[in-house]
DOKEBA-242530 format. One record per residue (C-alpha): x, y, z; residue number from 1; residue in one letter. Coordinates in Angstrom, 1 decimal. Layout:
! residues N
X,Y,Z,NUM,A
...
END
This chain:
! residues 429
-29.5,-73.7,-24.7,1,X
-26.1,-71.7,-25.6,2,X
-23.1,-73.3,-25.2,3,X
-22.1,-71.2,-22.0,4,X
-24.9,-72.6,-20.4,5,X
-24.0,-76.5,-20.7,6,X
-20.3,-75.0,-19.8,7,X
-21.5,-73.3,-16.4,8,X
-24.2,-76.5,-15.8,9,X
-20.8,-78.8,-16.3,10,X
-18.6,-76.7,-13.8,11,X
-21.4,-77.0,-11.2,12,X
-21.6,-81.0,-11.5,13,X
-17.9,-80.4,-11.7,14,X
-17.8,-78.7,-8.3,15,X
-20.2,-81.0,-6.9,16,X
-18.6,-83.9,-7.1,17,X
-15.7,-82.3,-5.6,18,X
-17.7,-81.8,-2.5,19,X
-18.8,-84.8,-2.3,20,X
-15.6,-86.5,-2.6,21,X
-13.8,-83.8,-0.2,22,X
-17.0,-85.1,2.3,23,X
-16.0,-88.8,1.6,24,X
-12.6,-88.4,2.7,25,X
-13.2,-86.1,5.5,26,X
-15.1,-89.3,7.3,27,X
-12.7,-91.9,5.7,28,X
-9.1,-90.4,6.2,29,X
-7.7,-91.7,10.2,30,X
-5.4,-89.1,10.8,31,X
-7.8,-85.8,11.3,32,X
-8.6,-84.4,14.5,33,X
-11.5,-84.5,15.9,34,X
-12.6,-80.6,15.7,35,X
-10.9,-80.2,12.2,36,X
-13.0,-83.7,11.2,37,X
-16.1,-81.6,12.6,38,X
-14.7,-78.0,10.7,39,X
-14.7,-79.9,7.2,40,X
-17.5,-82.1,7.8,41,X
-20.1,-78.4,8.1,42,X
-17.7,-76.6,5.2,43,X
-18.2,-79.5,2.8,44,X
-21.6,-79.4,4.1,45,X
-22.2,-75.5,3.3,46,X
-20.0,-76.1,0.0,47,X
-22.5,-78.5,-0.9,48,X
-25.4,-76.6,-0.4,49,X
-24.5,-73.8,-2.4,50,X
-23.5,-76.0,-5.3,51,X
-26.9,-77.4,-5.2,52,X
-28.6,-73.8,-4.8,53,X
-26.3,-73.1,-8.0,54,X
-27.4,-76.2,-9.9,55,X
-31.2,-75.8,-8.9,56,X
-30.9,-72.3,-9.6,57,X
-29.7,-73.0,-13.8,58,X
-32.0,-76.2,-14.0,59,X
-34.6,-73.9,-12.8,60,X
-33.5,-71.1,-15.0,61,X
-32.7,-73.3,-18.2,62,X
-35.1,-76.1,-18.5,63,X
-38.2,-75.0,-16.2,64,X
-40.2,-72.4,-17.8,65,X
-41.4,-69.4,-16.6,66,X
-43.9,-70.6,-14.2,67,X
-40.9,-71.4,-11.7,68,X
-39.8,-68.0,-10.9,69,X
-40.3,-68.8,-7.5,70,X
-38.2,-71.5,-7.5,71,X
-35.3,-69.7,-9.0,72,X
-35.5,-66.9,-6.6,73,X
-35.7,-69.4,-3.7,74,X
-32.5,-71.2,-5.4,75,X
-30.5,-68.0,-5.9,76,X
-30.9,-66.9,-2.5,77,X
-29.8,-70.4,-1.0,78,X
-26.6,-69.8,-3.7,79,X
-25.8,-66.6,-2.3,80,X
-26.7,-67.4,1.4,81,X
-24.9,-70.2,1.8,82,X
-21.5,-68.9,-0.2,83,X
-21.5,-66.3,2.3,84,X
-20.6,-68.6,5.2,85,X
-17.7,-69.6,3.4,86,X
-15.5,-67.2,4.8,87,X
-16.9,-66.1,8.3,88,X
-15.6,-70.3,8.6,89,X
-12.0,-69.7,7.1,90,X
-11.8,-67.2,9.8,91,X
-12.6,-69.6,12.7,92,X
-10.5,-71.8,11.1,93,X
-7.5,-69.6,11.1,94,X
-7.9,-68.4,14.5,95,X
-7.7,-71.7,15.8,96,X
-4.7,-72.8,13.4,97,X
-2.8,-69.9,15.2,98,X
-3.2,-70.3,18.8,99,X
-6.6,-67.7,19.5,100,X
-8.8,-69.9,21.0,101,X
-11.1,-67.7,22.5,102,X
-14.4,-67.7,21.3,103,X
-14.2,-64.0,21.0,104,X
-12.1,-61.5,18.9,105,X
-12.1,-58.5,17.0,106,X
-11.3,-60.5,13.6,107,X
-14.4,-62.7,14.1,108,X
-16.6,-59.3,15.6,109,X
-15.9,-57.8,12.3,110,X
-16.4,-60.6,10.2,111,X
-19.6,-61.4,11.7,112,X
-20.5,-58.1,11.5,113,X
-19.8,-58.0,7.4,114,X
-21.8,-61.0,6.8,115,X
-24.7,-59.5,8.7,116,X
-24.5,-56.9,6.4,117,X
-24.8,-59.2,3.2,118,X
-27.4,-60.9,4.8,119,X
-29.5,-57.5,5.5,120,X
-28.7,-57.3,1.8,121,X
-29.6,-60.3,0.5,122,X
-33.0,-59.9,2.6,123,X
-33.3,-56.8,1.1,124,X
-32.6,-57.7,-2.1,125,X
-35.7,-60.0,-2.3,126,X
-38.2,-56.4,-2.2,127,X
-36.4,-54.7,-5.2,128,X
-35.2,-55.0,-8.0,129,X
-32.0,-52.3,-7.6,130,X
-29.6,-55.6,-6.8,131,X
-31.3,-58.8,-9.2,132,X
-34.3,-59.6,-10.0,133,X
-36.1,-62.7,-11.4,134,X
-38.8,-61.5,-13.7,135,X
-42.6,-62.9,-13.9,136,X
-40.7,-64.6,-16.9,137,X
-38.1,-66.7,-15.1,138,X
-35.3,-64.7,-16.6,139,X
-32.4,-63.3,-14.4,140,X
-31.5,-59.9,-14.3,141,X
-28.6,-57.7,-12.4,142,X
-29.4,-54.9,-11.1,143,X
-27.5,-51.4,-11.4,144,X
-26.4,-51.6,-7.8,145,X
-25.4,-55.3,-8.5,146,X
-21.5,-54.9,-7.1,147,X
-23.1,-53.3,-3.8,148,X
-24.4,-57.1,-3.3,149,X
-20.8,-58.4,-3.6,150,X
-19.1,-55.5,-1.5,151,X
-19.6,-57.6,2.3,152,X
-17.8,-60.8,0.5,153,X
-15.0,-58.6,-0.9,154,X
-14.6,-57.2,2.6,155,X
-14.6,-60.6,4.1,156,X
-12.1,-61.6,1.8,157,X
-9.8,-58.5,2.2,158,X
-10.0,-58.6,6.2,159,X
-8.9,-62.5,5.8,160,X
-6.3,-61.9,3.5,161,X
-4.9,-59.2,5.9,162,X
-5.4,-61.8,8.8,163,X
-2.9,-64.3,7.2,164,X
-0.7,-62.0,6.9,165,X
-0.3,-61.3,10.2,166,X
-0.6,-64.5,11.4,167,X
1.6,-66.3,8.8,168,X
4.5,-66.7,11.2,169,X
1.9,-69.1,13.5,170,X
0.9,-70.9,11.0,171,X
2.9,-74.1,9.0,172,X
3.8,-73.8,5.6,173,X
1.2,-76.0,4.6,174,X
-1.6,-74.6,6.6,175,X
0.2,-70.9,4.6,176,X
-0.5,-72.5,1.3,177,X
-3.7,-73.9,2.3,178,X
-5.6,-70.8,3.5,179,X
-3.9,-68.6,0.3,180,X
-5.2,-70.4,-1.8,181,X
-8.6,-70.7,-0.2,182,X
-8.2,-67.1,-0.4,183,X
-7.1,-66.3,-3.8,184,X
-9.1,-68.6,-6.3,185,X
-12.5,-67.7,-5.0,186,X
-11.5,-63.9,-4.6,187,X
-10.1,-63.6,-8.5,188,X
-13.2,-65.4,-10.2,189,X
-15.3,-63.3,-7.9,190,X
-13.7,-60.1,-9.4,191,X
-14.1,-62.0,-13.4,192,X
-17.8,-62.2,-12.2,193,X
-18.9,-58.7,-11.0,194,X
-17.5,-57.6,-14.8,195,X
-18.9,-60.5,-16.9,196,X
-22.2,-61.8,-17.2,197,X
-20.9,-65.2,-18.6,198,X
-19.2,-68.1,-17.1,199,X
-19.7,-69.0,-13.5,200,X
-16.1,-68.9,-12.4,201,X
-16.9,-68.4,-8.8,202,X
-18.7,-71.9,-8.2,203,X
-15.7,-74.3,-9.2,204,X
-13.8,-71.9,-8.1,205,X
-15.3,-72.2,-4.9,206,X
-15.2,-76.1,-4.8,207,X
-11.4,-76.5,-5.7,208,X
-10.5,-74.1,-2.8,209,X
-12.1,-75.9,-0.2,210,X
-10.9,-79.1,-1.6,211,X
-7.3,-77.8,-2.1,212,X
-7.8,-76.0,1.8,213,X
-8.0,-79.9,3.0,214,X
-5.9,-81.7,1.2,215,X
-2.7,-79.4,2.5,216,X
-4.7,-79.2,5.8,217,X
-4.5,-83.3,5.9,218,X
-1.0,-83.6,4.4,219,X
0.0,-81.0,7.6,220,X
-1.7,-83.4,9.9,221,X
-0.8,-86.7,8.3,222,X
2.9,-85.3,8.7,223,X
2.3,-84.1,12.6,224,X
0.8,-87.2,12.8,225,X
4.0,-89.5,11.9,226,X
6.4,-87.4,13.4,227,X
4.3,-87.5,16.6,228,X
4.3,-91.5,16.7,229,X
7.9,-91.4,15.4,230,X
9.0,-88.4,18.7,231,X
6.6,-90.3,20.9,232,X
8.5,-93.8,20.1,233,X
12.4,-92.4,20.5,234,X
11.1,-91.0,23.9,235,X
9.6,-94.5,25.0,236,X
12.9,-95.9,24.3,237,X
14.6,-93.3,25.7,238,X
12.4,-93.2,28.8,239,X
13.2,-96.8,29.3,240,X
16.6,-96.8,28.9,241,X
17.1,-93.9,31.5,242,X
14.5,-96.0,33.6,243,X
17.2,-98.9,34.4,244,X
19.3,-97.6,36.9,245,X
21.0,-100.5,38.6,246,X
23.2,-98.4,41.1,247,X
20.1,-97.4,42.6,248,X
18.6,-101.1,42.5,249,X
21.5,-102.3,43.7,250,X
21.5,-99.9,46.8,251,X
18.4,-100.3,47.7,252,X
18.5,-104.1,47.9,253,X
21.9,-103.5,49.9,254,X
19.6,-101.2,52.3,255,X
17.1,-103.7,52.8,256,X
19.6,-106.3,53.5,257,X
21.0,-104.4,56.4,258,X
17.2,-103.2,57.6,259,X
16.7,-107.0,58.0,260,X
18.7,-107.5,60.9,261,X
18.4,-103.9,62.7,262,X
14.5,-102.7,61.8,263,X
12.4,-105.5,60.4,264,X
9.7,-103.8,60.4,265,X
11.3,-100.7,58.5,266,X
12.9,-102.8,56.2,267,X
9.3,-104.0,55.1,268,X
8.0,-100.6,54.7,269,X
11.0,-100.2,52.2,270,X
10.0,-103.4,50.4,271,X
6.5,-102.0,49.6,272,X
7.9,-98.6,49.1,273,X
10.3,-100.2,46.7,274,X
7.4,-102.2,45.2,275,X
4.7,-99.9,44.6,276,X
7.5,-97.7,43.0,277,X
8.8,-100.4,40.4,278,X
5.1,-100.8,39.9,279,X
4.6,-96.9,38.7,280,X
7.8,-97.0,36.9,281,X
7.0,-99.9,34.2,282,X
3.4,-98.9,34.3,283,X
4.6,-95.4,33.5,284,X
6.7,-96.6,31.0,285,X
4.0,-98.8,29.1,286,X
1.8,-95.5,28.9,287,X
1.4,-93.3,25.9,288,X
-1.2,-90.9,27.0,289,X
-1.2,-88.5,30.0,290,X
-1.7,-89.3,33.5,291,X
-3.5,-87.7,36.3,292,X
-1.0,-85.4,38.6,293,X
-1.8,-87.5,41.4,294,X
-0.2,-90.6,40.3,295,X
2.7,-89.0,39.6,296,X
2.7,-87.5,42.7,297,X
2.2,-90.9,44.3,298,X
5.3,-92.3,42.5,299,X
7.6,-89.5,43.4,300,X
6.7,-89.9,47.2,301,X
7.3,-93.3,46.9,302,X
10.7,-93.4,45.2,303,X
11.8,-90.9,47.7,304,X
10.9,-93.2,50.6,305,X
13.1,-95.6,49.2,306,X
15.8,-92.9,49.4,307,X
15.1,-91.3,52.7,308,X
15.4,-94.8,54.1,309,X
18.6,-95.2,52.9,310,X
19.7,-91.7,53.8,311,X
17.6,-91.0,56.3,312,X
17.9,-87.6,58.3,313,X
20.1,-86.6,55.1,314,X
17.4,-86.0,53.3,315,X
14.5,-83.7,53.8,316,X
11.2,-83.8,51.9,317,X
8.1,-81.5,51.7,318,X
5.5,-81.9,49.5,319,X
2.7,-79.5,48.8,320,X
0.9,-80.0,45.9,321,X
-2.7,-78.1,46.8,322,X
-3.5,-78.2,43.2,323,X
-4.2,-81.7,41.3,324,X
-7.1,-81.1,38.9,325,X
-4.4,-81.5,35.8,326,X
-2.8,-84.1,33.7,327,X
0.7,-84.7,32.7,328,X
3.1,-87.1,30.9,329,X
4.2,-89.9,33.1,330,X
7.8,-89.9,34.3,331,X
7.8,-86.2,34.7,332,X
7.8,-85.0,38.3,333,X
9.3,-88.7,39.6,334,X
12.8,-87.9,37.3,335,X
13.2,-84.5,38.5,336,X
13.5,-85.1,42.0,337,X
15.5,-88.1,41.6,338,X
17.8,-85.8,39.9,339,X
17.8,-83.7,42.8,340,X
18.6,-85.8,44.9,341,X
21.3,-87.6,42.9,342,X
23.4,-84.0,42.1,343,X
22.2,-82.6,45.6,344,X
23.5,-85.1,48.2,345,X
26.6,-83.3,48.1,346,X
29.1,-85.5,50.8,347,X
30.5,-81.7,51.9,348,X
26.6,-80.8,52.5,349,X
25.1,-81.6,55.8,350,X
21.7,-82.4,54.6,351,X
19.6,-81.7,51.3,352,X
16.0,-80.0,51.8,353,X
13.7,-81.0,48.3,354,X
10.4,-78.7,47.6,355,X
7.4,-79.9,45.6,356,X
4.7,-77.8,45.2,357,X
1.6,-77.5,42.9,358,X
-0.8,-74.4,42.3,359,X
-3.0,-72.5,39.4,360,X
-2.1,-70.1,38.2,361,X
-3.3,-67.4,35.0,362,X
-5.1,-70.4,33.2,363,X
-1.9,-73.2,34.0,364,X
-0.9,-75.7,36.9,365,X
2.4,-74.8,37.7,366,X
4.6,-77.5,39.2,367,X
7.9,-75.8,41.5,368,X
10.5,-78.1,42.3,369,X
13.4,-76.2,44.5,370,X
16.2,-78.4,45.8,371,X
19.1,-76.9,48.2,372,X
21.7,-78.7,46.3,373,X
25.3,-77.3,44.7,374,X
22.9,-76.3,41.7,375,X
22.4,-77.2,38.3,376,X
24.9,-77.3,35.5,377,X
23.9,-76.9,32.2,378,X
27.2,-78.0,30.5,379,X
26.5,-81.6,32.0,380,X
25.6,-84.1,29.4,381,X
25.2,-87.3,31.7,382,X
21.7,-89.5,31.4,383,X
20.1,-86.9,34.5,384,X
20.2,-84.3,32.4,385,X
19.6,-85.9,29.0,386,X
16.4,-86.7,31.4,387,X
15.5,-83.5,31.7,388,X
15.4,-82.5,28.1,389,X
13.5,-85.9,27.4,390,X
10.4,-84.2,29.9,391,X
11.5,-80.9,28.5,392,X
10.6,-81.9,24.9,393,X
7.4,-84.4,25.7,394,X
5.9,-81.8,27.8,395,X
5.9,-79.5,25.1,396,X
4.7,-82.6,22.7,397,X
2.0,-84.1,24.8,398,X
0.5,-81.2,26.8,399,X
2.0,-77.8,25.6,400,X
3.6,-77.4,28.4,401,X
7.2,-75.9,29.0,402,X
9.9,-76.3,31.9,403,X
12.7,-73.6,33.1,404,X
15.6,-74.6,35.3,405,X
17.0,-71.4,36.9,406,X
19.9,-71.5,40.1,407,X
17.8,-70.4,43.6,408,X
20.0,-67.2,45.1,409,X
20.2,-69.3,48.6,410,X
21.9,-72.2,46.8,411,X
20.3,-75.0,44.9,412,X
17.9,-75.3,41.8,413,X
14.9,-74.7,40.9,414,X
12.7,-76.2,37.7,415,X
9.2,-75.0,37.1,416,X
6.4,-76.4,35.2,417,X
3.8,-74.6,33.2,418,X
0.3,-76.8,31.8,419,X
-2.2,-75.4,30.4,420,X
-5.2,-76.4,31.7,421,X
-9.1,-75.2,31.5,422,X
-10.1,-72.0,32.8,423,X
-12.0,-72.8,36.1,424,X
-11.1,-75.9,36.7,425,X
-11.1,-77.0,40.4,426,X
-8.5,-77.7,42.4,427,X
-8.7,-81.2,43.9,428,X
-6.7,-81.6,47.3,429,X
END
């Protein structure tokens, strides 16, 4: 055995262990989600079995004689199959790190389309001798059209390269580094390859890519992950601070006070109003997922029948929220039209007309909330509007949504909603 031999048999234990640890982690480490947990779990699990096809392939090569050319060929072609997928996988990967979702685009057209020409190839290459060979001797060979073998990979790799580029600007630093890297190291000892005949570059080279593509991949979502819990904890106390309002405690326990003696019976529809809105309020605050749009809509209606019963023909209300099949941070509709109607019920205004409604629309629920107040003022810094940019900031954190305020032309404010939700989803009255 020469000494290259035990060098390239040392790199492919090298690269195997490398797997196996990235594998380990993969189900060990908290912080990945679930469909990256998934990605890393099948490319370890590729990784792997090309490193194995690799190892197979030399122990076959080196140590098993010639009566296990079979086994050689069969261990080749699982090396060069199962490389192949390598990079058809970076470029789902990157598609979904950058927003395209779909589970069709040109990128991945073309790059499905490249590896089904290796793989016509590779087929191919098993019924001549042009490409590699394994002779009756168990000794490998390369053929004089050799590179044409390697051309679909180099594609694969140029057409990823040129899809980071123009995505870089979607993509973190970290998730950058991650898939240039994942890029680079395979492509250079790919191109050492095709003109030696010596070391086996491209098989650690291989394993330290993926390995080095998830560990920046889990240091960006370790990070996301802290500064999540660290946003998502400000807001809570945040929420709950702009949740104690005792003005409008105090006012509606005055209003009760006074239904007592003229409207018993109104004063006890208040009292549950009043209830079951205290109850959505600290229930809302104790919550740290989203909640169904119905609730909220629930709490909304019933904080405003605490106001309209203080208020009464001042306030007008209309609700109509066809469109329910979506979810949403709590505290996000109920705030808004308290706001409303705390900068709307203007003592110079004769009355103050609120608008609530809910539809689909182009692949997101969009929430409209018009009010025919004196309008909204973007210079005020009071807890209302510090409210605001608190949903503002954990729609965009919790459900990628977004909110615009805009002035209406007839007078007032509007602030709409946008959340994505899945295509075809039905709406639920």
């Amino acid at each position: 055995m020469k000494a290259i031999d035990l060098v390239n048999f040392a790199a492919a234990c090298t690269g195997m262990v490398i797997i196996l640890l990235g594998l380990f982690f993969t189900l060990a480490v908290p912080y990945l989600e679930t469909w990256t947990r998934r990605f890393f779990l099948i490319l370890f699990s590729v990784a792997a079995a090309y490193v194995f096809s690799d190892l197979l392939s030399q122990v076959s090569l080196l140590f098993l004689g010639p009566d296990s050319s079979t086994l050689s060929r069969i261990a080749i072609f699982g090396e060069s199959f199962f490389s192949s997928l390598l990079m058809p996988m970076m470029t789902l990967y990157l598609l979904r790190c950058s927003g395209e979702r779909r589970k069709w685009t040109p990128l991945l057209a073309s790059m499905i389309t490249l590896w089904l020409v290796y793989a016509a190839l590779l087929v191919f290459t098993q019924f001549t001798t042009e490409i590699y060979t394994i002779s009756p001797d168990n000794v490998y060979h390369r053929g004089p059209l050799y590179s044409v073998l390697l051309a679909p990979p180099a594609a694969m790799m140029g057409l990823n390269c040129v899809s980071l580029f123009f995505r870089r600007k979607r993509l973190s630093k970290k998730q950058r580094a991650a898939f240039a890297v994942y890029l680079l190291v395979p492509f250079c000892c790919m191109l050492i390859q095709m003109v030696s005949y010596g070391f086996l570059m491209i098989v650690i080279g291989t394993s330290a890519s993926v390995m080095i593509l998830f560990a920046f991949i889990l240091l960006d979502q370790v990070e996301h992950s802290i500064r999540q819990r660290q946003e998502n904890a400000a807001q809570q106390v945040s929420i709950t601070v702009l949740q104690m309002r005792p003005h409008f405690i105090y006012n509606t326990m005055m209003s009760i006070y006074y239904l007592c003696r003229q409207d018993t019976e109104k004063a006890q529809q208040v009292i549950l109003d009043f209830t079951s809105y205290l109850r959505q309020n600290f229930t809302a605050i104790a919550k740290e997922e989203t909640i169904p749009f119905p609730e909220e809509v629930e709490h909304t209606r019933a904080y405003l029948a605490v106001e309209q019963a203080r208020f009464q023909d001042r306030l007008l209300v209309e609700f109509d929220t066809s469109f329910t099949a979506f979810r949403l941070p709590p505290l996000t509709l109920q705030p808004i039209v308290e706001n409303a109607v705390k900068h709307g019920l203007d003592p110079e205004l004769e009355q103050l007309f609120i608008s609530v409604r809910s539809r689909q629309k182009d692949g997101y629920a969009e929430i409209i909330v018009e009010d025919s107040g004196p309008g909204f003022k973007p210079s005020d810094d009071d807890a209302p509007h510090i409210a605001l940019s608190n949903i503002r900031e954990r729609l965009k954190m919790m459900c990628g949504g977004e909110m615009a305020i805009s002035s209406r032309d007839c007078g007032g404010t509007a602030i709409t909603i946008l959340i994505p939700v899945q295509p075809g989803t039905p709406a639920e009255s």
